[in-house]
C-alpha positions in Angstrom: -17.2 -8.7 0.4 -13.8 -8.6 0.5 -11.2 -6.7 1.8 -9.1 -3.9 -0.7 -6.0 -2.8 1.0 -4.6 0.5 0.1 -0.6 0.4 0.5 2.6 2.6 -0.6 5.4 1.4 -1.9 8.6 2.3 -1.7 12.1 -0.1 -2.4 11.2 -2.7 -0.3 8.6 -5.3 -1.7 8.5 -6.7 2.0 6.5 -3.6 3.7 3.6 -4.7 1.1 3.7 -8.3 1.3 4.5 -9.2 5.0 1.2 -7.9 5.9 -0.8 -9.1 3.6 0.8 -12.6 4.5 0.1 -12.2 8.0 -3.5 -11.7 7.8 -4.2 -14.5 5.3 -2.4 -17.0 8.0 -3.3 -15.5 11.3 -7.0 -14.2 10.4 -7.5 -17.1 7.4 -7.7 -16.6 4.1 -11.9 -15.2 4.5 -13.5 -12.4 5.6 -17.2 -12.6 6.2 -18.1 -13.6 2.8 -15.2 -12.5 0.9 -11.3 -13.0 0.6 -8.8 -11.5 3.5 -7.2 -10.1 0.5 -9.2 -9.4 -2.4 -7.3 -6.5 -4.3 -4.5 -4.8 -3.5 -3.8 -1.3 -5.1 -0.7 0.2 -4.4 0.6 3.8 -4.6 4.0 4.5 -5.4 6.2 7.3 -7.7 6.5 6.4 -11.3 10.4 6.0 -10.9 9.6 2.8 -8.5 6.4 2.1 -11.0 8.8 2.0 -14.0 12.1 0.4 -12.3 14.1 3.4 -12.4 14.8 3.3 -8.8 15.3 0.2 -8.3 14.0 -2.4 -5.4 16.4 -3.4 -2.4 17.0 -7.0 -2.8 13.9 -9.4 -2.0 13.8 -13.3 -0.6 10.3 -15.2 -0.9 11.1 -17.0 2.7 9.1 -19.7 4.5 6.2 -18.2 6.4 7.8 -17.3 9.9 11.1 -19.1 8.8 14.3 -17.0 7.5 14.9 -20.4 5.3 14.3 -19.7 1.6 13.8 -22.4 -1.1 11.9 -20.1 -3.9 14.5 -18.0 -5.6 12.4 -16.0 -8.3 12.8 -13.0 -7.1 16.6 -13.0 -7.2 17.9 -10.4 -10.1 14.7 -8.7 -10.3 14.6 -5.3 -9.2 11.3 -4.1 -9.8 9.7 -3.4 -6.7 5.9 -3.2 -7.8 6.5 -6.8 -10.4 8.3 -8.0 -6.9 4.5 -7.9 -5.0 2.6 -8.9 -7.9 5.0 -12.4 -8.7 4.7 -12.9 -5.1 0.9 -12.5 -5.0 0.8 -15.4 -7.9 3.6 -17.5 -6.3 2.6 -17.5 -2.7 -0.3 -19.0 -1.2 -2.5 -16.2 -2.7 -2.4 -17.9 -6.1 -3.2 -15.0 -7.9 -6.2 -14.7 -7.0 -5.7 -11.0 -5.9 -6.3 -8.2 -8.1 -3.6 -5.4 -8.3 -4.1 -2.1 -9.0 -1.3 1.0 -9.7 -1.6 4.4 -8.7 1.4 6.7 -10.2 1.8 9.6 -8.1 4.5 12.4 -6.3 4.5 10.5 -3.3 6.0 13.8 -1.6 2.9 16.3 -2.6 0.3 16.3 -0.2 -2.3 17.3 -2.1 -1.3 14.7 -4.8 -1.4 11.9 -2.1 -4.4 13.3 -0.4 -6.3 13.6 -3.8 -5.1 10.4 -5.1 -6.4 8.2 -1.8 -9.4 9.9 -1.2 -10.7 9.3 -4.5 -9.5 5.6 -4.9 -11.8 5.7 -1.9 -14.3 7.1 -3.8 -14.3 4.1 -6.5 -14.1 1.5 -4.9 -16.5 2.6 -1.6 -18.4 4.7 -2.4 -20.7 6.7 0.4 -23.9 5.6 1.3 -23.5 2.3 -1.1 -22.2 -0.8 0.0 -19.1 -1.1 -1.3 -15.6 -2.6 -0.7 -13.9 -3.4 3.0 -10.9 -1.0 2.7 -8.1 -1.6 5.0 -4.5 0.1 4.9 -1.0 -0.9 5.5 1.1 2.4 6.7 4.5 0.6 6.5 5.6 1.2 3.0 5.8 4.3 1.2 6.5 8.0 2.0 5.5 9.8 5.2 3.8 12.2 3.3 1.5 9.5 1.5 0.9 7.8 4.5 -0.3 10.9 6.2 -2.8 11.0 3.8 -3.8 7.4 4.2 -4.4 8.5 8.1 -6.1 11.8 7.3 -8.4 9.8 4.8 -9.5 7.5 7.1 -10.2 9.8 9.8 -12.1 12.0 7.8 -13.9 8.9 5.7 -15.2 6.8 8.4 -14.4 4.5 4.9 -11.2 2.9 6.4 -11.6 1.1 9.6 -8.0 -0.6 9.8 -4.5 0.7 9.6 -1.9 -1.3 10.2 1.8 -2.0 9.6 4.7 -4.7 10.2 7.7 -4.2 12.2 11.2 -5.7 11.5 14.0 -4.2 14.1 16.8 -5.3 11.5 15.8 -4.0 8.6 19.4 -3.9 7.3 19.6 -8.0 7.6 15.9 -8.8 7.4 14.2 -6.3 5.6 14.7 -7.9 2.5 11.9 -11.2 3.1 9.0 -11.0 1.5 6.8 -13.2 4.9 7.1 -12.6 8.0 10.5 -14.3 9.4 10.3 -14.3 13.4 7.6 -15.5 16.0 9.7 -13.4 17.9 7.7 -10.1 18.6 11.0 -8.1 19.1 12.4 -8.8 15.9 9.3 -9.1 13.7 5.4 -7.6 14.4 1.7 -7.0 12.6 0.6 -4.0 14.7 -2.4 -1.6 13.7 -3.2 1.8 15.1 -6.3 2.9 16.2 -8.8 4.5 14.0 -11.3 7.1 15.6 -13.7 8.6 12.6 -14.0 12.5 12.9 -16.8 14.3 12.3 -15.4 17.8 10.2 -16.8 20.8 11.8 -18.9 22.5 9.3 -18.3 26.3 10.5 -14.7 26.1 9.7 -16.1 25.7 5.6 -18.3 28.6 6.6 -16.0 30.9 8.1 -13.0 30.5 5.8 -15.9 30.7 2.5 -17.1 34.6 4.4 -13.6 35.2 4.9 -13.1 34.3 0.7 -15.4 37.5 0.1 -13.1 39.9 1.1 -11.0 41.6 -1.1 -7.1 40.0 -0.6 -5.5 43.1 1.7 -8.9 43.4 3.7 -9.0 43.0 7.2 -12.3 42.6 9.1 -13.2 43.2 12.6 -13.8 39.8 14.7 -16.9 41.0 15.7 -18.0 41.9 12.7 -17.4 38.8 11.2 -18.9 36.5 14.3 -21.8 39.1 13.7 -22.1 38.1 10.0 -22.2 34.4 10.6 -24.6 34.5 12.7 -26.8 36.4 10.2 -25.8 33.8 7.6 -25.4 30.5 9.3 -27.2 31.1 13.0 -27.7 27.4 13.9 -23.8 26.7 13.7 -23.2 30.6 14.9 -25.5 31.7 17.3 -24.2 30.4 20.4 -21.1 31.8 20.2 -19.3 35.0 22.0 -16.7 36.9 20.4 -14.7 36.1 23.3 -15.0 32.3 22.3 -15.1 32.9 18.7 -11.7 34.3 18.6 -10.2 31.7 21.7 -11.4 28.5 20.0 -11.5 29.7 16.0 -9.6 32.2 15.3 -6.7 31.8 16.8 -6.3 28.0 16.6 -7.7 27.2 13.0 -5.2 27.4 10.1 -5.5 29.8 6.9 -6.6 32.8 9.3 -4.2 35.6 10.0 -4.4 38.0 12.7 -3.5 41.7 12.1 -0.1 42.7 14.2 2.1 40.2 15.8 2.4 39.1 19.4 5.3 41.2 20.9 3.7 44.1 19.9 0.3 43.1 20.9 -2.4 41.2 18.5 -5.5 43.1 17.1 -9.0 41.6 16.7 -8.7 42.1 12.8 -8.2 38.9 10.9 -8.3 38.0 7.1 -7.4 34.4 5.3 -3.6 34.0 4.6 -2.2 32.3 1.5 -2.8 29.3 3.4 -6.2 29.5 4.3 -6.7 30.3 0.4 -5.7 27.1 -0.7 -7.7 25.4 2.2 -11.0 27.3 1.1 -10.2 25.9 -2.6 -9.9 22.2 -1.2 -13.1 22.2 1.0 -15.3 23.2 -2.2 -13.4 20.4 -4.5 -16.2 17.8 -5.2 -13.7 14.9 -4.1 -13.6 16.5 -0.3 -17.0 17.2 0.0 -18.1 13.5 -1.0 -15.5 12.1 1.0 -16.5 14.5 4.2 -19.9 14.4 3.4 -20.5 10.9 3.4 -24.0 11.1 1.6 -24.8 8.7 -1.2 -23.7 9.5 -4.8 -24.9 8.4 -8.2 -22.5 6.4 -10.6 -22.8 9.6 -12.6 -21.3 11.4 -9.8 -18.8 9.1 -9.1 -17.8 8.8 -12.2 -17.2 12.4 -12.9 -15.2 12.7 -9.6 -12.8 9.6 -9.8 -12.4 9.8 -14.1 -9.3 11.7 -13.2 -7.3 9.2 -11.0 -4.5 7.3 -12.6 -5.2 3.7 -12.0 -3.9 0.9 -13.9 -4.9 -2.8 -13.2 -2.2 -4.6 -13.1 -3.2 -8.3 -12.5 -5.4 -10.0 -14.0 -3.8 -7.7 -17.1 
């Protein structure tokens, strides 16, 4: 198998490719019994997608050399046809697929929905599926975020890493790495520590979701009902501990008063935590958390929505 690598991409072609070229000359151009870089499927905003914002200027430069003899790239202005000519031109030879996701790269939920169920497709739980790495340098914040959270919450993703160029003003525009020189150009990853989610905050924002939108409830009283409901996750638990370590740190629960004037023990779910109950019952987060196998039929149904396009081979 080899590896997909999940990237944004923003005005500069370079945050895509510099990795990718990094790994195919530093690791080779195999992993275990597939390609370093197999596919590559980029998310970006359909202004970059399209060419209507435009991509900062781009040189295909010798591999760790600011010296550049291949000048295709000069004129064009297309970020996302940038990375795919140099894909075919470079040492890759085009024999990388490309993929396209159009979304807002700076809606959360868009991002987070978008990642976790190209994660879905192309690895899906409890099958074997693709190595899925991902390069944070491109892109929004936002969209990278979501690469993290996805990984973390996945187990699916066991690399994220990114390039480093100190000038980016002078040499941001290559499309290889430039410099041997560590302080002026870098392959760095972060590490990646899988979470497990903890299943009583589903529970306790889902008993929360049965009361009425203005109605408060007692902390005991709700401990007390959890227990009755869930007691292997509840049990345990003393109100003192359920409102230290839940209910005062967990988002999308509000607490009645404020406090200055002193904090009561009556708490209901905010507009917030409204919109998290929604998201934690979405089929695409509960495959993703769950990490139990799923049919094709499942998949399917899940990931029909996402807006891919394969971009090379057309």
């Amino acid at each position: 198998m080899g590896v997909v690598h999940f990237t944004g991409l923003g005005k500069s072609p370079g945050a895509v490719t510099s990795g990718l070229a990094y790994l195919k000359h530093e690791i080779g151009p195999s992993f275990e019994d597939g390609a370093i870089v197999e596919a590559v499927v980029i998310f970006t905003s359909k202004e970059v997608a399209s060419g209507k914002e435009k991509s900062s200027p781009a040189e295909h430069n010798e591999y760790m050399k600011r010296a550049v003899r291949k000048t295709w790239t000069r004129g064009k202005r297309n970020a996302v046809e940038i990375v795919n000519g140099f894909l075919q031109k470079s040492e890759f030879n085009g024999n990388v697929e490309v993929y396209l996701v159009q979304i807002d790269v700076n809606d959360f939920g868009e991002c987070f929905e978008a990642v976790a169920k190209a994660l879905l497709r192309f690895h899906s739980p409890g099958k074997v599926g693709k190595h899925i790495w991902a390069n944070l340098t491109g892109g929004t914040n936002v969209l990278n975020a979501a690469l993290i959270q996805s990984a973390y919450l996945s187990g699916l993703i066991p690399k994220l890493y990114y390039t480093f160029v100190a000038n980016l003003r002078e040499d941001g525009k290559y499309l290889q790495p430039f410099s041997l020189n560590k302080r002026e150009f870098d392959y760095r990853e972060i590490y990646v520590v899988p979470t497990t989610f903890d299943e009583r905050y589903r529970y306790l924002l889902k008993e929360l979701r049965k009361l009425s939108q203005d109605e408060w409830i007692a902390a005991e009283d709700l401990l007390s009902r959890l227990k009755g409901n869930i007691p292997l996750l509840f049990r345990t638990l003393s109100v003192d501990e359920f409102i230290r370590n839940y209910l005062n740190v967990w988002p999308g629960i509000q607490r009645r008063g404020s406090r200055a004037a002193g904090q009561e023990n009556a708490v209901r779910l905010s507009r917030e935590g409204r919109r998290l109950q929604k998201l934690l019952e979405l089929p695409w987060f509960k495959a993703l958390l769950e990490r139990s196998a799923l049919t094709d039929e499942q998949r399917g149904s899940i990931t029909e929505s996402l807006n891919i396009q394969k971009v090379w081979p057309a």
